[in-house]
C-alpha positions as CSV (number, residue, x, y, z in Angstrom):
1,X,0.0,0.0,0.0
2,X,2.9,2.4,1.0
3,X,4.1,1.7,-2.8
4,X,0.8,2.1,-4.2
5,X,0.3,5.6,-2.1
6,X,4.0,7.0,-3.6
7,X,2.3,6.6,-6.7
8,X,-0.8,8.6,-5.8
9,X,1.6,11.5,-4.8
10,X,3.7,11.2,-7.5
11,X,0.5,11.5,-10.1
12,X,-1.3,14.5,-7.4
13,X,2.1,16.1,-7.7
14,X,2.2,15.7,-11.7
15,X,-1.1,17.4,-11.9
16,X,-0.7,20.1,-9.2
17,X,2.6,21.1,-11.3
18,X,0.0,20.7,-14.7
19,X,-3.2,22.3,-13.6
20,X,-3.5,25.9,-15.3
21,X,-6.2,28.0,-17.4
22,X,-7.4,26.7,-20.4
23,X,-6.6,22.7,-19.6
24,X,-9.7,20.5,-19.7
25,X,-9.6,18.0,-17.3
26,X,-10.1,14.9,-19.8
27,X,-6.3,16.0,-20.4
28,X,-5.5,15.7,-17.2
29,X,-7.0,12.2,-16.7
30,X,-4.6,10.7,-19.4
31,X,-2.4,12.9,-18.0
32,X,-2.6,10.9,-14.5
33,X,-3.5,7.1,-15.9
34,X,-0.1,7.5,-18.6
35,X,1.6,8.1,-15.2
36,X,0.2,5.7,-13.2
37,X,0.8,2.6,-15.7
38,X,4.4,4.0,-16.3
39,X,4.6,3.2,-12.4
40,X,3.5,0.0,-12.8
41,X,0.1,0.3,-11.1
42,X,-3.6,0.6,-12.0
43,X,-5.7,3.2,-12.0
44,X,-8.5,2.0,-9.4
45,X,-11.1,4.0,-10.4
46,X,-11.1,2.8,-13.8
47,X,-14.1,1.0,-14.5
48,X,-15.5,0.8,-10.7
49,X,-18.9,0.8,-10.8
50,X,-18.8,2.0,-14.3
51,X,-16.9,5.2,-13.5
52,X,-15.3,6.3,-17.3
53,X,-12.1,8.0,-15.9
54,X,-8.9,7.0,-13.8
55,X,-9.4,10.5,-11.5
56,X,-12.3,12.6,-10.4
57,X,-11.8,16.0,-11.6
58,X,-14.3,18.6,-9.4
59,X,-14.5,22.4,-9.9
60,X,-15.5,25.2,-7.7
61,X,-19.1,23.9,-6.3
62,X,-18.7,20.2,-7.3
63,X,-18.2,18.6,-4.2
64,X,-16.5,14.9,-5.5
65,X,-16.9,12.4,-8.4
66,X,-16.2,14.9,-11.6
67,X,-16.0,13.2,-14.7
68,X,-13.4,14.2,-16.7
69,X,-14.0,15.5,-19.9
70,X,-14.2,18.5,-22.0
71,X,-14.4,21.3,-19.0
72,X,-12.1,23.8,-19.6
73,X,-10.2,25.2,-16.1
74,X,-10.3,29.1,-15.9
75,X,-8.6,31.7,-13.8
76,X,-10.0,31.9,-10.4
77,X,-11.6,27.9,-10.0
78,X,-10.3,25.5,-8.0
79,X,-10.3,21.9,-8.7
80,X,-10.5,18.6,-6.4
81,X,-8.7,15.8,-7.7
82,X,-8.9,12.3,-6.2
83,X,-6.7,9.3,-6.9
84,X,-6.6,6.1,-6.6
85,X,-4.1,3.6,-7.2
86,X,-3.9,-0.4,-7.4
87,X,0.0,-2.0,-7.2
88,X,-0.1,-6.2,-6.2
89,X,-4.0,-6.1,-5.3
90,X,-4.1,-3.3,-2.5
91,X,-4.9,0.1,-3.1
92,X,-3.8,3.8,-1.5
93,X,-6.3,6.5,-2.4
94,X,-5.4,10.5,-1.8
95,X,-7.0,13.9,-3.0
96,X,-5.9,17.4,-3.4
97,X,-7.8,20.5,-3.9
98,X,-5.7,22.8,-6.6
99,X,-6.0,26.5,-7.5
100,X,-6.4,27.7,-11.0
101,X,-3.8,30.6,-11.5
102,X,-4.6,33.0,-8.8
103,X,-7.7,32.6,-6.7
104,X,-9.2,35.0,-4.6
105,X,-8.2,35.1,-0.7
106,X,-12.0,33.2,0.8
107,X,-11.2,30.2,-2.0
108,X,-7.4,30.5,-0.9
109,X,-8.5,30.1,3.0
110,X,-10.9,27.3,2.4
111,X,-8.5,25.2,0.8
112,X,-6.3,26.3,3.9
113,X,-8.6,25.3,6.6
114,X,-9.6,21.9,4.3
115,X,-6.2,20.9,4.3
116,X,-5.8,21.7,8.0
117,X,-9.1,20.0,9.4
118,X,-7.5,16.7,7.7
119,X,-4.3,17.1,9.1
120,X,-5.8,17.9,12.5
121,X,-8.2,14.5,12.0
122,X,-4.9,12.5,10.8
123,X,-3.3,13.2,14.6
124,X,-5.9,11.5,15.4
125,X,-5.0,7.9,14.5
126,X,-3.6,6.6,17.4
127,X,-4.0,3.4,18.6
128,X,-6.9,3.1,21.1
129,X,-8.5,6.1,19.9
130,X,-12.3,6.1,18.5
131,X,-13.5,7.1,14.6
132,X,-15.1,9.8,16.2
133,X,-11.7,11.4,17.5
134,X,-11.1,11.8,13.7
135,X,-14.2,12.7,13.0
136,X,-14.7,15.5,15.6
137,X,-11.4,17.0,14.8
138,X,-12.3,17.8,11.1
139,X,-15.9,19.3,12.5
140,X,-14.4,21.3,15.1
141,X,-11.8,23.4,13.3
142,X,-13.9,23.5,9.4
143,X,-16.5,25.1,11.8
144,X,-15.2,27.5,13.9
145,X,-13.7,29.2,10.5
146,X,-17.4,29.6,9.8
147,X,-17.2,26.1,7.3
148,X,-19.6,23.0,7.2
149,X,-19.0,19.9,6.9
150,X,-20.8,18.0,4.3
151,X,-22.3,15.0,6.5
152,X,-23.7,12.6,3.6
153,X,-20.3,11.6,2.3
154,X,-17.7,9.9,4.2
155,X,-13.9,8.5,4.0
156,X,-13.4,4.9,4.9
157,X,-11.2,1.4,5.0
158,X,-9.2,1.1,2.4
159,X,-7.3,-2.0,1.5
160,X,-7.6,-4.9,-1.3
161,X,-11.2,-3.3,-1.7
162,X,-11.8,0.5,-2.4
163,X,-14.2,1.1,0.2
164,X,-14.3,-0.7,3.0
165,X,-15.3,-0.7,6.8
166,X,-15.3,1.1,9.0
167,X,-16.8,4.8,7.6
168,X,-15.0,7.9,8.5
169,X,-17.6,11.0,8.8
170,X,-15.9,14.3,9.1
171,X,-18.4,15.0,11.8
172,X,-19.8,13.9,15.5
173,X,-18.8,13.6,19.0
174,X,-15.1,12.6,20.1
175,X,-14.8,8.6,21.7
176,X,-17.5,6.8,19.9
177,X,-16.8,5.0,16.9
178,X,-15.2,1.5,16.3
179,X,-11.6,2.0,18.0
180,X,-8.7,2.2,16.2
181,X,-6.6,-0.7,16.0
182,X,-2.7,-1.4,14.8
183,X,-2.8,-2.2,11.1
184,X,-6.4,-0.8,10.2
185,X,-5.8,1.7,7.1
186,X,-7.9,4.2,6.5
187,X,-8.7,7.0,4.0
188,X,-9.9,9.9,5.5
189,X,-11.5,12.8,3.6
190,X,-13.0,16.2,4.7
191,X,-15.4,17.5,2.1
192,X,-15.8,21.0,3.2
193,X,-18.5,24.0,1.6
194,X,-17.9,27.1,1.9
195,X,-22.0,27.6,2.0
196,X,-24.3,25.2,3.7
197,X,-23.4,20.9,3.6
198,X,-26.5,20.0,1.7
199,X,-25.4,18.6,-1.5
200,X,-27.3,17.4,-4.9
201,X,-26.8,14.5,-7.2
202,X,-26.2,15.9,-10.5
203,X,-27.4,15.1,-13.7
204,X,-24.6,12.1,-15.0
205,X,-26.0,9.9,-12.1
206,X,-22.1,10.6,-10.7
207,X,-20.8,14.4,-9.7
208,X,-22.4,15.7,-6.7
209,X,-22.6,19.5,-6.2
210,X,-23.6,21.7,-3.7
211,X,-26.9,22.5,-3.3
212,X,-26.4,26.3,-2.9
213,X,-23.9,26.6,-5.3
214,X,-20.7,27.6,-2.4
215,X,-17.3,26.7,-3.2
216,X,-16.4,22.7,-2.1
217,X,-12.8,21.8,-0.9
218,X,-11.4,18.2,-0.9
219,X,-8.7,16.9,0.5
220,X,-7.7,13.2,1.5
221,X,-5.1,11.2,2.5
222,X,-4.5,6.9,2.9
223,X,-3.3,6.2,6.7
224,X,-2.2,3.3,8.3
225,X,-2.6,3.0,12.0
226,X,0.8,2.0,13.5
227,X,2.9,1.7,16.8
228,X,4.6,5.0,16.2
229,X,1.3,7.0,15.3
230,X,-0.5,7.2,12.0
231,X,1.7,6.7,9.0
232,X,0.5,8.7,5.8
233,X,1.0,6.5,2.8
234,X,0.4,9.1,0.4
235,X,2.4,11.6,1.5
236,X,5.9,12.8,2.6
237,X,6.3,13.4,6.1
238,X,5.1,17.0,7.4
239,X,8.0,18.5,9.2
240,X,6.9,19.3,12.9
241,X,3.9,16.7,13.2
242,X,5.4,13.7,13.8
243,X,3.3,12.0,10.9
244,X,4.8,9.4,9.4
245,X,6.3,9.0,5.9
246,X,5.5,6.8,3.0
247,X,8.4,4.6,2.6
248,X,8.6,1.0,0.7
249,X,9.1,-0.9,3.3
């Protein structure tokens, strides 16, 4: 998994550098699935459930599950992009939230505070701790920067099967929850509107938007619960937190 979530980086990375005005996201899904085979892994979104691309690609008020295609990026959107990655049967799954050329300073801080709330819920993986401990960290800090958290999606398990117990909401009280254990690996997500946390199914059966039209942030990383603390397999290690790195070991 730790090699499958270098690979998510890696291809997160390749788009983040990519990303600018006048790209359509379709070319940045073969962008990310040339990538991804030249790493010897398998885009895991591929085909699941009949989704067309190997990322989701989700501007400004489309909360998750963008199909790519023939939207064009301007100035001033942000876009979420998820990935996920297959290497040997086990999958790592990560997503970033990107700015399109310069963005104005409320899109700038909710991408901030997104990226925080996760990192804050991340700390939380210790062993012996409760899914709500994650959970509650995401809802406290989103909301006290005047956020909310969108309660009908949720990250989860992640291992030989994209999605699989125990769920992850981004919301609810600390110490309830199944408890974490030493070796569970889980892919937590905030999904965080600027507006209210209703959201809408849109039209393609597939993107989901929200409902009054606010700006969405998304960000996500694959963890693995460990003796040390929580080990982030798609990521290099943030200096200062004590998180640990994605090696290959």
């Amino acid at each position: 998994m730790a090699r499958a979530g270098k690979v998510v980086r890696g291809c997160l990375d390749l788009l983040g550098r990519t990303i600018e005005p006048g790209i359509t996201t379709k070319e940045l899904d073969r962008l990310a699935e040339s990538y991804i085979r030249e790493k010897g892994g398998v885009p895991t979104f591929k085909g699941y459930r009949g989704f067309p691309g190997s990322i989701c690609a989700s501007p400004n008020d489309m909360v998750v599950h963008g199909i790519p295609g023939k939207v064009r990026l301007r100035e001033g959107d942000i876009l979420g992009v998820d990935v996920g990655v297959t290497m040997e049967g086990y999958i790592a799954d990560a997503a970033s939230t990107f700015p399109v050329g310069p963005i104005s300073d409320m899109a700038t801080a909710l991408l901030r505070v997104t990226e925080e709330s996760l990192m804050l819920g991340i700390a939380q993986c210790v062993i012996g701790n409760r899914v709500g401990d994650i959970s509650h960290a995401v809802q406290t800090h989103a909301e006290a920067h005047g956020y909310s958290v969108v309660e009908s999606l949720v990250g989860h398990g992640v291992g030989r099967e994209m999605h699989e117990d125990p769920q992850v909401p981004n919301f609810g009280p600390a110490g309830q929850g199944p408890e974490l254990r030493e070796g569970m690996v889980l892919a937590i997500e905030p999904m965080i509107n600027m507006g209210r946390y209703d959201v809408e199914m849109g039209d393609d059966g597939w993107a989901i938007y929200t409902k009054d039209h606010s700006l969405s942030a998304h960000f996500e990383h694959t963890v693995a619960i460990t003796k040390q603390g929580p080990r982030i397999l798609t990521a290099a290690a943030v200096l200062g937190t004590g998180l640990g790195e994605a090696t290959e070991s």
